[in-house]
N, C-alpha and C positions, 0 to 999 in steps of 0.2 A: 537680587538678594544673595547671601553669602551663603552656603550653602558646603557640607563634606563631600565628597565623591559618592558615598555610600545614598547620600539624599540624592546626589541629583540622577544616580542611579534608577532608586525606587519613584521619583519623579518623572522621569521619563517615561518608565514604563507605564506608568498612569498614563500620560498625552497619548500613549499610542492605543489608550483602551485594554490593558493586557488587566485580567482579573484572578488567573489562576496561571503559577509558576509551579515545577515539579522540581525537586532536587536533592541533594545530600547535604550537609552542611560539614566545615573542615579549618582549620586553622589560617588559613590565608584568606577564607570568605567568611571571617567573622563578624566584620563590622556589616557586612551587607545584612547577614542575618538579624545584626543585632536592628538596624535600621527597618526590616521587614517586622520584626518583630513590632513594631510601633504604627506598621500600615495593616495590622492582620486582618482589620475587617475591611479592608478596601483589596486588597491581591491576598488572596487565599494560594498557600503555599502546600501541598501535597510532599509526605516527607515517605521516599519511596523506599524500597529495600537497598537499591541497588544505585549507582548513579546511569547504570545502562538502561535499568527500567523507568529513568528521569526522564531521558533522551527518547523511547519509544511509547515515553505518557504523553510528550508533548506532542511527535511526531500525530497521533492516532488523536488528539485534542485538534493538531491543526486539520486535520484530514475530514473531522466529523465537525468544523465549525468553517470552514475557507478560508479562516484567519492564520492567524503567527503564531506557531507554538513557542512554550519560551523555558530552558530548563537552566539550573545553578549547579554548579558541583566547583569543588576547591581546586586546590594545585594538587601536582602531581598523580599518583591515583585515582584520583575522582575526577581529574581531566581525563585522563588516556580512560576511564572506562566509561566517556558518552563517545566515545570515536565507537565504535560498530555501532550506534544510534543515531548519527551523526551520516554513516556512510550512507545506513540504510533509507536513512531522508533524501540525500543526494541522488542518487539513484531514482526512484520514486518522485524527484521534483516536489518536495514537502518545506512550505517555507516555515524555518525552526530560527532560532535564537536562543544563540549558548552563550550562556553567560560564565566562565570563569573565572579566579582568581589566585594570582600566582606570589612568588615572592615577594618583598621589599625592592625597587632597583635596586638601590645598595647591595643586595644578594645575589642578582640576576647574574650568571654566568659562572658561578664558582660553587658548580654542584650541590647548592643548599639546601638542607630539609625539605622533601618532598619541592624541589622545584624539577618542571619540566618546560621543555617550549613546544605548547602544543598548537601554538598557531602555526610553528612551521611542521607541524605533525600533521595537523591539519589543512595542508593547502590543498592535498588534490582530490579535498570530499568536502569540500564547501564554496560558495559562489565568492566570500568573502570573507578575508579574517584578519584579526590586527591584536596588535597586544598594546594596550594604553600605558601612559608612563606618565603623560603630565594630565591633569584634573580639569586644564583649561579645556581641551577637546574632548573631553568624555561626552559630553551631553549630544556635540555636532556628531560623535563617531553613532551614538547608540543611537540617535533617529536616520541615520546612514544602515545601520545597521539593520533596520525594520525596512526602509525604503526597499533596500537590496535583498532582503529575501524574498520580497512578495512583488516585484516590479519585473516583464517578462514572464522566461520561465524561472520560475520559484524553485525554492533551495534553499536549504541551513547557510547561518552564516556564524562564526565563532567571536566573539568579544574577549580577549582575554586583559585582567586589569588586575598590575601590579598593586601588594598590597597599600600600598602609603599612597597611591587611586583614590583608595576607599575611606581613607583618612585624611588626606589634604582638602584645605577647601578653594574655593573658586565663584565666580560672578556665575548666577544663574538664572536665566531669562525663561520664564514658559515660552513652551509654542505648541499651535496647535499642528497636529501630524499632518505632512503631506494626502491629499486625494490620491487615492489609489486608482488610476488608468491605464486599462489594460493596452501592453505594446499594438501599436498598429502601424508604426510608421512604415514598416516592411509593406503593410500590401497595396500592391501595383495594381492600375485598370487594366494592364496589359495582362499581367499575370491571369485575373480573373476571367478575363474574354477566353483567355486559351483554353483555360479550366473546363467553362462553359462551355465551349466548340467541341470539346473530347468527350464528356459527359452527353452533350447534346447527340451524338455522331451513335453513342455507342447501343449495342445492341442487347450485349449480356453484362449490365455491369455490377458490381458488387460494392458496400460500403464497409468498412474498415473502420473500427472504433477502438480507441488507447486511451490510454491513459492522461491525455491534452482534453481529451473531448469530456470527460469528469470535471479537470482543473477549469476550464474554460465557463462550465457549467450550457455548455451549448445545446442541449438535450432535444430542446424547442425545434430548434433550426435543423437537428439532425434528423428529427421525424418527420418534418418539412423535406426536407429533401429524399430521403425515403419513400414516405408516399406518395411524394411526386413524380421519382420515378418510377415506382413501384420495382423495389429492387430490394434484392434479399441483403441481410446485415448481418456480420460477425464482426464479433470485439476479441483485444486482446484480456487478459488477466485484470489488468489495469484499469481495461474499459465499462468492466461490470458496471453495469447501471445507465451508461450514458444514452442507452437504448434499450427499451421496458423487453426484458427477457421471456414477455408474456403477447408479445408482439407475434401477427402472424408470420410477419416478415424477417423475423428471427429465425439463424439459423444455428448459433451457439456460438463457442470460442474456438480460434483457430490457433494452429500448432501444434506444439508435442503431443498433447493433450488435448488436440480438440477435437469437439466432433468429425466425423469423416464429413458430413453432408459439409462443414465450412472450408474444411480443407479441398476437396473434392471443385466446391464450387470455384472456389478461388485458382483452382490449378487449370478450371474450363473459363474462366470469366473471359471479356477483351477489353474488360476497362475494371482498373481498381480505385477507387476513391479512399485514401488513407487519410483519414481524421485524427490528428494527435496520438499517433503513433513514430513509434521508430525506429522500427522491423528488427525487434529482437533478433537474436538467434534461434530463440524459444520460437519463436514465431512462425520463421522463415523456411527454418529446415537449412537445405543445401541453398545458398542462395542465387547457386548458378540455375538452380530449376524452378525458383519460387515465381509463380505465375508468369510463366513464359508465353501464354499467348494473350498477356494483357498491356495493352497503356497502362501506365501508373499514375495518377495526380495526387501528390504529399500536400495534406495542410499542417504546418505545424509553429508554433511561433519562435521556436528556435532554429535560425539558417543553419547553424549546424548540424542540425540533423538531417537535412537536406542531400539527397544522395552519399551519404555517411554510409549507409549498410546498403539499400539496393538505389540503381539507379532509377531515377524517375523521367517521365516525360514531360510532364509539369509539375513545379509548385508555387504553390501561396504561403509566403510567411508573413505571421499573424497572429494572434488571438483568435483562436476555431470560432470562438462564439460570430465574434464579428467578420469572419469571412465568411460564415456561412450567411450570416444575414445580406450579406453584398451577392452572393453566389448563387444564393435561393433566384432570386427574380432573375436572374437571366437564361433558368435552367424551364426549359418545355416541357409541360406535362408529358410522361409518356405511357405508354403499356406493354411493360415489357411481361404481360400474361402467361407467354409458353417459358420463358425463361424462370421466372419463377414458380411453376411447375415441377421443370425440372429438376431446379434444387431444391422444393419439395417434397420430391421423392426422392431423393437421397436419404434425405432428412428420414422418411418412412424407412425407405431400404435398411440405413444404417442407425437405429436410433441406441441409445446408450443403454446400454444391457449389465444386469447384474444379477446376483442369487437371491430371488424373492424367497427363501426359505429359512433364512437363518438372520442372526442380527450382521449387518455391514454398514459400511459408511457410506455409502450412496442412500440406505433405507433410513438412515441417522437423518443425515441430510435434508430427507423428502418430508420425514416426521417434524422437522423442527420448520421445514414452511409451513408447512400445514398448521401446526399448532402454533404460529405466528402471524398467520395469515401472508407470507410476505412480505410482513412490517418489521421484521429484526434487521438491528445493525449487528452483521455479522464480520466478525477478525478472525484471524486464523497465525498460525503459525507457518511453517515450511515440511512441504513433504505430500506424501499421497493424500490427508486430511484435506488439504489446501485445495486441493487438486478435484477431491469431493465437493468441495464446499463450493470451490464454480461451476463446476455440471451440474449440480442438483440442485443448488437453490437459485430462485429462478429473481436477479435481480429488477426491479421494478423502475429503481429512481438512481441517481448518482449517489454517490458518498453514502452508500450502504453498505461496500465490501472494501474493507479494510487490511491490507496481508500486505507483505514484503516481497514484492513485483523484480526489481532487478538484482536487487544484492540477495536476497531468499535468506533472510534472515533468521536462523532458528534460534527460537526466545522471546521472537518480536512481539509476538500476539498479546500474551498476559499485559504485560506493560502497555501495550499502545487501547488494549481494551479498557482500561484503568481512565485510561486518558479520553477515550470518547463516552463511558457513562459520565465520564464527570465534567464533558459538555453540554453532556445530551442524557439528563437525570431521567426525563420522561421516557426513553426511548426501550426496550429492550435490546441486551447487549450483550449477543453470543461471541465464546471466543472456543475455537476450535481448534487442540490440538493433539498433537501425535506424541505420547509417551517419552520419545525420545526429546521433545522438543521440551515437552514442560519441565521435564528433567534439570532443564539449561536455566527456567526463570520461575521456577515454584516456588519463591523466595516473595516473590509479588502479591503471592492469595494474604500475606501477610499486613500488605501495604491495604489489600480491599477491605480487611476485615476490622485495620484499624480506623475507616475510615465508612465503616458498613456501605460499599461501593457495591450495588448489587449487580454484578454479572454473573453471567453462568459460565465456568470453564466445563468444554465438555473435552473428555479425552478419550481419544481413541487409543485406547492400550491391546497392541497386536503383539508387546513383547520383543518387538525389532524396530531398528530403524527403517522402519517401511518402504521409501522411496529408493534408497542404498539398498537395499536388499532385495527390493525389485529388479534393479541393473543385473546382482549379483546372480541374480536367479537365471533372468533372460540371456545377459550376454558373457558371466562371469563361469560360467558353469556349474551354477550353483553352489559356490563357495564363497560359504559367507563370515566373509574374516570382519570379525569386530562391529556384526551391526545384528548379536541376540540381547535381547535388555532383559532374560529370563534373569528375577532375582527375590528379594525378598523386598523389596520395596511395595510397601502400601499406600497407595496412592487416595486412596480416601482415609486412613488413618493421618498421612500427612496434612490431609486439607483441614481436620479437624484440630490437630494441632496448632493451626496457624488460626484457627478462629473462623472457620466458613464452614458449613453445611457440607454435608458429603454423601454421595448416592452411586452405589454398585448397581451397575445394568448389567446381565448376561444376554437376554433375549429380545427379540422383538416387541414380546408381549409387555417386557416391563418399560418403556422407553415413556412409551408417552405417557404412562402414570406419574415417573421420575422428573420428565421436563415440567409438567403441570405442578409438582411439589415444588421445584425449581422456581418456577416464576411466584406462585404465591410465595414464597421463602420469607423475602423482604429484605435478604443479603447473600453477602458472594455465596455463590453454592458450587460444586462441582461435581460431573454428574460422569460416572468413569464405565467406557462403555469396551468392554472384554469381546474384541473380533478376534479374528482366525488371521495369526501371522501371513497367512498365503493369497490374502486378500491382495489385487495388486488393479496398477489405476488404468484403463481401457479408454479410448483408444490411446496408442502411441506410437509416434515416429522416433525411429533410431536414428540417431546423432549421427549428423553428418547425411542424412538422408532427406530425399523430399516430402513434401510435406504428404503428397499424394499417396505416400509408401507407409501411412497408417496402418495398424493392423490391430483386432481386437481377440481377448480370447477364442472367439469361433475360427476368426484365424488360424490361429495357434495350434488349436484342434484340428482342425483341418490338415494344417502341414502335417502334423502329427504321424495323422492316420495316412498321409502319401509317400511320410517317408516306410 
């Protein structure tokens, strides 16, 4: 059948199941609008403040349903501002679908009204991107386009289509979308035998969970193999949830910020097991001393992340889910009982310490499990909030913690929390951020209120840029150039403005009466919680240091009193 660009557009994205798009709308994406406008009760369109809070509604949509997030924004400006949305998918391994739209070709190349070319702006923060020009291939590129973000490892892929795209018409054939099967041609019997031999051999070994091991949704197989061999477990930032943080065999999160018991153990293990990870920096520390007296075995389904950052002694590339299911049965029950003991007591020796006397965001944190029971999907933004919000709430299941992992996006949260109540309406849906950050996307509570999205923004207002101002403290000499947010800004007068609920906390005492007003609400609320600038995030390794060279305020104290 004959068909506009604009139709087989919105066509398409029906075969692939897509229900809800986030976006701006703008003079080159008008016919799409105009065509959306005629599917409104089949794809529900979300019309957000910003086109960057499009890009991280979709991202925290794809994050909170395993599907393909999908957002729209026009040429020029409204292209280049889902690019930080865009990277921050990339990074993160989030499969997104950006849909833009540019000039007339007739236009293309002679600096026309808002024309930009942001597919070649976009090559090296997307898995795939193309700019359409003839109406014939549209339909083959946009199920190419959904193929390629979620086949593998997952990733935004960018669509950009001239406007007379959107207006020319063409032959158009349904089909129904490709089966989505997770990569496995990578993994080898050999590979696994090895895997199993070093595992099997080993004495102290540790499991390592990332952010593969979420996307994978392998969670089954990784508690399988855990308590098979009974062997303690840390995840990265990423990994929250892949492994119930309620588990005995939990030892928390490793790196800058991680526990000492997970650092500590990893720095004594002889064998490390890395599960969809891909040894950040954040992670690693120095990577000339990161677990030196361990084998390493990587699973991960990207070979390039394969000795990329530290080298291994084996890997398996894969789909984590499905190497672990081939991996599980060749591995021996074992008892590695004094081993996990010992980091154990680590665990004891060094447990994560703060001031029970005053309001802080470790006691934020603890309160809003509690008064959740461990059932909130919690988002976060960038910064020491973030940072609270993995130590203290104790994830259960995958796809609960939602935050900006490699590119540390500040901004990201409001918007990408947008995006997962409005997959997951039943769910409770905390988003956690730092003063300086909601600063960046407060423009969003606007987007909730029009649309009575009920999350809770909770902010930790310290008055500073909290994480920058930590460094500045510790390594800067306490000189803290351009990171005091002391001002006149009211941050619950703001929230009210934009149509959502607003709640002043100072004290302990008043928190959990504010979060229980919060959830009864029945729309966005935001719940502004006044800590002490000098709050800062424990434990931590210094940059460029090993991971074992953690130190916490008693530390600090400590040196203190010997210098």
């Amino acid at each position: 059948m004959k068909m506009n660009g604009s139709q087989i557009l919105i066509e398409c994205l029906k075969e692939q199941g897509v229900d809800t798009v986030f976006g701006y709308p703008g003079g080159a994406i008008l016919n799409v609008y105009d065509e959306l406008y005629r599917h409104q009760h089949e794809i529900r369109h979300i019309l957000t403040s910003h086109e960057q809070g499009a890009a991280h509604a979709a991202d925290g949509y794809a994050r909170a349903t395993g599907g393909v997030g999908v957002c729209f924004a026009t040429s020029g400006p409204g292209a280049t501002n889902l690019v930080t949305g865009i990277a921050t998918a990339n990074m993160d391994s989030v499969p997104l679908v950006a849909i833009t739209c540019n000039v007339g070709i007739s236009l293309l190349g002679k600096d026309s009204f808002q024309e930009i070319d942001i597919a070649g702006i976009s090559i090296p923060i997307t898995k795939y991107n193309c700019i359409v020009k003839d109406v014939n291939v549209l339909a083959d590129t946009i199920r190419k386009a959904f193929r390629i973000a979620r086949e593998g490892r997952p990733g935004p892929v960018l669509i950009d289509l001239t406007k007379n795209v959107t207006s020319d018409v063409a032959e158009y054939e349904p089909a129904r979308p490709e089966v989505f099967v997770p990569q496995n041609e990578y993994i080898r019997n050999h590979d696994l035998e090895a895997a199993a031999e070093l595992i099997n051999r080993a004495k102290k070994p540790v499991i390592f969970a990332g952010g593969g091991a979420v996307i994978s949704n392998c969670s089954e197989e990784l508690k399988k193999l855990a308590h098979h061999l009974n062997a303690p477990v840390c995840d990265s930032l990423m990994g929250k949830g892949a492994f119930d943080g309620n588990d005995p065999l939990y030892l928390g999160m490793l790196g800058m910020h991680g526990t000492k018991a997970a650092n500590l153990t990893v720095s004594h293990c002889d064998l490390l097991i890395a599960v969809g990870c891909r040894f950040s920096d954040r992670v690693i520390g120095n990577p000339g001393s990161f677990a030196k007296k361990a084998r390493i075995v990587q699973i991960d389904i990207d070979p390039a992340e394969i000795n990329k950052n530290i080298k291994v002694d084996v890997s398996v590339s894969g789909d984590c889910n499905e190497v672990l299911k081939r991996l599980n049965p060749l591995i021996s029950p074992k008892n590695h009982e004094e081993w996990v003991k010992e980091s154990m007591e680590l665990a004891r020796l060094y447990p994560l310490r703060y001031d029970e006397g005053r309001l802080t965001g470790p006691f934020i944190m603890e309160e809003i499990y509690r008064l959740t029971e461990g059932n909130a999907k919690i988002v976060t933004e960038v910064g020491q909030h973030q940072m609270w919000a993995a130590q203290y709430y104790r994830y259960k299941e995958p796809r609960q913690l939602f935050t900006s992992g490699g590119l540390g996006t500040m901004g990201y949260g409001l918007g990408a929390s947008i995006g997962v109540k409005t997959a997951l309406p039943d769910k409770i849906v905390v988003n956690i951020a730092g003063d300086g950050c909601f600063r960046m996307n407060m423009n969003e509570l606007a987007t909730a209120s029009r649309y009575n999205i009920g999350i809770i923004e909770v902010v930790f207002n310290n008055s500073v840029l909290g994480m920058v101002h930590q460094w500045q403290e510790l390594f800067y000499g306490g000189r803290y150039s351009q990171t005091i947010l002391k001002d006149k800004v009211d941050y619950c007068a703001v929230a009210k403005a934009l149509g959502c609920g607003a709640i002043r906390v100072t004290s302990r005492e008043e928190f959990a009466p504010a979060f229980e007003k919060a959830l009864a609400f029945g729309g966005p609320v935001l719940i502004e919680c006044v800590i002490d600038e000098n709050d800062n995030v424990f434990p931590m390794v210094p940059a460029g240091h090993s991971i074992s060279d953690a130190f916490d305020q008693t530390d600090l104290e400590v040196k203190k009193q010997e210098a």
